[in-house]
N, C-alpha and C positions, 0 to 999 in steps of 0.2 A: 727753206722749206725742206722738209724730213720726207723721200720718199717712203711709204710704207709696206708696199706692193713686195709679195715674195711670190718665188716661180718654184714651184715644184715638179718638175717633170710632165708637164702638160695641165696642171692644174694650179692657178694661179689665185693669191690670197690678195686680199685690198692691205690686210696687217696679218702676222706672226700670229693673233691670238684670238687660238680657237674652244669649245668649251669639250671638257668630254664625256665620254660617252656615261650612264647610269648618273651623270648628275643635274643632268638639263633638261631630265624627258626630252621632249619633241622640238623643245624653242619655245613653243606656245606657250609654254606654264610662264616664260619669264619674258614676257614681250610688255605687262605691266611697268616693268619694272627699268628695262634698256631697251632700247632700237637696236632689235639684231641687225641689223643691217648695217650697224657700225662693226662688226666682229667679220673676223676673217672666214671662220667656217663652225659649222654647229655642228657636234656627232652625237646624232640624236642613239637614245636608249640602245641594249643589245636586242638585234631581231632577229628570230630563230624561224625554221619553217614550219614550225605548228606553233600553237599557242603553248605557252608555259606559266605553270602559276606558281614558280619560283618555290622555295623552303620554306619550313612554317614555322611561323614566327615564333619567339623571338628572333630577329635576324639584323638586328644591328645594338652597336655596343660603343658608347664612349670610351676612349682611352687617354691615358696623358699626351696631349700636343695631336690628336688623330682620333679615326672609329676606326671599327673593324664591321664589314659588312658583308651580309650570305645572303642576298636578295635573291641568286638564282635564275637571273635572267628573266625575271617574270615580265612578259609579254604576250600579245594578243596573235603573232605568229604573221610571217611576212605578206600574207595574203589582204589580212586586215591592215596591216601599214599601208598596204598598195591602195586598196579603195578607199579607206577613212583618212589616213594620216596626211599618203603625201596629197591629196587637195588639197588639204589646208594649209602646206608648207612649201608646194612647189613654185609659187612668186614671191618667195623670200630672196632680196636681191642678197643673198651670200649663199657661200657654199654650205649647203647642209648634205650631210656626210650621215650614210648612216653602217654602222655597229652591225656586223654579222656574225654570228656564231652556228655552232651547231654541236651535233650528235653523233655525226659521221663526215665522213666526209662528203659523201651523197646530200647529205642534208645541206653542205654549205654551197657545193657547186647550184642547188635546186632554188634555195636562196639568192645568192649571186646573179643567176639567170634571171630571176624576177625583177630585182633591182636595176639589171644592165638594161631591160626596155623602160626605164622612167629617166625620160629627157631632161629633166632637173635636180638628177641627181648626179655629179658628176665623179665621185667618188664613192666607194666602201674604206671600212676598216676591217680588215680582218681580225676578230676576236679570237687568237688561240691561245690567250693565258689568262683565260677568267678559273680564278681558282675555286668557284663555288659552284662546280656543278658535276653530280655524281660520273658522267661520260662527255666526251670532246674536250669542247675549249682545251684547260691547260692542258690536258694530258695531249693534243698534238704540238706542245710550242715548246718542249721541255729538251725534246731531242731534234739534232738536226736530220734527220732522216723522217720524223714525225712532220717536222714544218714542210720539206719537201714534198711532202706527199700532199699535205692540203694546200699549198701555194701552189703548185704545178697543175693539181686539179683545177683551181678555181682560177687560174691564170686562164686556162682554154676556155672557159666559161664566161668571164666574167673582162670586158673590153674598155674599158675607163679608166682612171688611178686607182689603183691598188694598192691600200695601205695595209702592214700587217703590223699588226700589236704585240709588241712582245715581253712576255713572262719575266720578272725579275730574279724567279727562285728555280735557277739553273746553274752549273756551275760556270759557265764563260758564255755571257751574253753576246760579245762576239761573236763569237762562232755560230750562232742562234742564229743571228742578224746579218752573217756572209750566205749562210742555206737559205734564209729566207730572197736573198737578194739574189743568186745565181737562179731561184726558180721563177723570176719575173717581178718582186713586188717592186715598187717605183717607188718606195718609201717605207722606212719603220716608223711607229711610235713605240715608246719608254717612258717611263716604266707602266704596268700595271699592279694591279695591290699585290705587296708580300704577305706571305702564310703569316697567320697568326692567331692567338686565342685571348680570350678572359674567362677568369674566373670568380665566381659570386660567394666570397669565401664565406658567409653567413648562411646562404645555402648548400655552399657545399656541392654546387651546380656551374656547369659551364654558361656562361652568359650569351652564347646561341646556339640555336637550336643543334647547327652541324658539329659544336664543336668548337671546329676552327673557319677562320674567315680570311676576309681581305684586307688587308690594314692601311689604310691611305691616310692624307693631309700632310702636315709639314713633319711630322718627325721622321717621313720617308722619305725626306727630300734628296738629305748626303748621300745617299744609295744610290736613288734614282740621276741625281748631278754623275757622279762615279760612272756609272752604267752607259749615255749619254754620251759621255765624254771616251770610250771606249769604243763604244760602237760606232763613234764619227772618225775613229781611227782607222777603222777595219770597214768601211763600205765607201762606197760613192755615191748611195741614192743619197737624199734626203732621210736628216735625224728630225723626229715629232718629240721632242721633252713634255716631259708631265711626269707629277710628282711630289703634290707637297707645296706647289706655286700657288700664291697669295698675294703676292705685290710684285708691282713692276722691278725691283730692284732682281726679286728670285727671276723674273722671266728671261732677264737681261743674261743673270750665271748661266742659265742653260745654254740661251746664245753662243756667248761666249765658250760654253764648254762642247760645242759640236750643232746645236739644234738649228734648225732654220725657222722653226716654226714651234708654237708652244700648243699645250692643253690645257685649262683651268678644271678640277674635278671638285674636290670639296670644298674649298671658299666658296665654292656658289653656294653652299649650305649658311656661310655666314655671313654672306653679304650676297644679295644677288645680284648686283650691281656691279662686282668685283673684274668682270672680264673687261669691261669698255675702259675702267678705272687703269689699270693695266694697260691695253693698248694707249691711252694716251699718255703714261708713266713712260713706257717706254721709248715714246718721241722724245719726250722731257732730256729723256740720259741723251741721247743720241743729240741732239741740239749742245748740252750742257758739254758732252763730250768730244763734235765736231766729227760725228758720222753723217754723211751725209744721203746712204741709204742705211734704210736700216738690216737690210741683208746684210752690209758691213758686218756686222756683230757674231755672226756666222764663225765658229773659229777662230776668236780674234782673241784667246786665252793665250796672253803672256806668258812662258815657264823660262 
């Protein structure tokens, strides 16, 4: 019998594999579909402290192997999470995790606060490298004196796991992911989407609105594997991989490559089934290859 239980600094998963954030909504939309309750943790949508109705469409774009996507954090703003959302999601036996961003720094600490009094929520993700939004996000996660400045804030704010998410389009992710960790977070996740663009050469038009977007799915995986596997060099909290995972076999490289614990973002677009499919995938290897927890897997990359 394959233990599956992973411990992350006071917050503890039933398995490795959790979904992320902008591709789950809330849980609800995908309760049809699997028992979240089989999943380790859910990071529902990005939630900002006022409402935001994101960039105007067009704002997603097919690409070969991925999208590219400028939704813009479009949300109802953390007030209405608090009285509509979490009811509906706070006897959800997993961790649901929710996505915080902002505008300021002010704005993330005022956010954080709201969150820290909902007893069913046992974590945030701090959002500071969503590249699709004209102020905050990425522009605090780019520099290590930038992520200081909003990890130290929301540190004193904000009393539970602390995850911060960090940017892939910087020049050394490490160093990103040591600032973040000297100012309190209890955990990174990696990657989130790389800059990127299309264009509609019969129009002769950019294929969204901003321009440029967020480029996710598998053909940002070697990146995000890269990145991962660096930043599990250079810290000791907990590494959250994401990036391009699809199948248990990809959950398994990031494992191996530093991660403790995964994300699923856009297969849920293809399958939404695909996170539970996954968790039990990964029992499978671990069985097949005589771990007998599956933290095992945690660094377990041969060079």
């Amino acid at each position: 019998m394959v233990n599956e239980i992973i411990k992350l600094e006071g917050l503890t998963l039933k398995n490795p594999v959790m979904t992320a954030s902008g591709t789950f909504g809330y849980g609800l939309e995908y309760a049809d579909f699997i028992n979240l309750e089989d999943l380790g943790g859910v990071v529902v949508k990005g939630t900002t402290l006022h409402h935001r109705e994101g960039n105007p469409y067009p704002r997603m774009a097919e690409t070969p192997s991925g999208m590219l996507n400028a939704v813009g954090l479009q949300n109802k703003g953390v007030d209405y999470f608090v009285q509509h959302i979490y009811p509906a999601i706070k006897d959800i036996k997993t961790n649901m995790i929710v996505n915080v961003s902002g505008s300021t720094i002010d704005d993330y600490v005022a956010a954080a606060e709201k969150i820290n009094e909902l007893d069913n929520i046992p974590a945030i993700e701090l959002n500071v490298s969503c590249p699709n939004v004209k102020q905050g996000g990425m522009a605090f996660g780019i520099t290590c004196a930038g992520i200081q400045q909003v990890v130290t804030a929301v540190r004193k704010a904000y009393k539970k796991h602390l995850i911060v998410k960090l940017s892939p389009n910087v020049g050394n992710i490490a160093e990103i992911a040591v600032a973040a960790e000297s100012c309190g977070a209890d955990s990174v996740s990696l990657i989130n989407t790389l800059l990127g663009m299309a264009v509609d050469a019969e129009t002769r038009r950019p294929k969204l609105s901003t321009v440029s977007g967020g480029l996710s799915g598998a053909c940002v995986k070697p990146v995000a594997l890269r990145m991962v596997w660096q930043v599990y060099k250079a810290v000791k909290i907990p590494v959250i991989g994401l990036g391009g995972i699809s199948s248990a076999t990809d959950a398994v490289e990031f494992m191996l490559a530093g991660a403790s614990a995964i994300q699923i973002g856009t297969a849920n677009f293809i399958d939404p089934a695909i996170s539970v499919k996954v968790a039990r995938g990964i029992v499978e290897y671990c069985e097949r290859h005589g771990f007998a927890n599956v933290s095992d897997l945690t660094g377990a990359l041969q060079q």
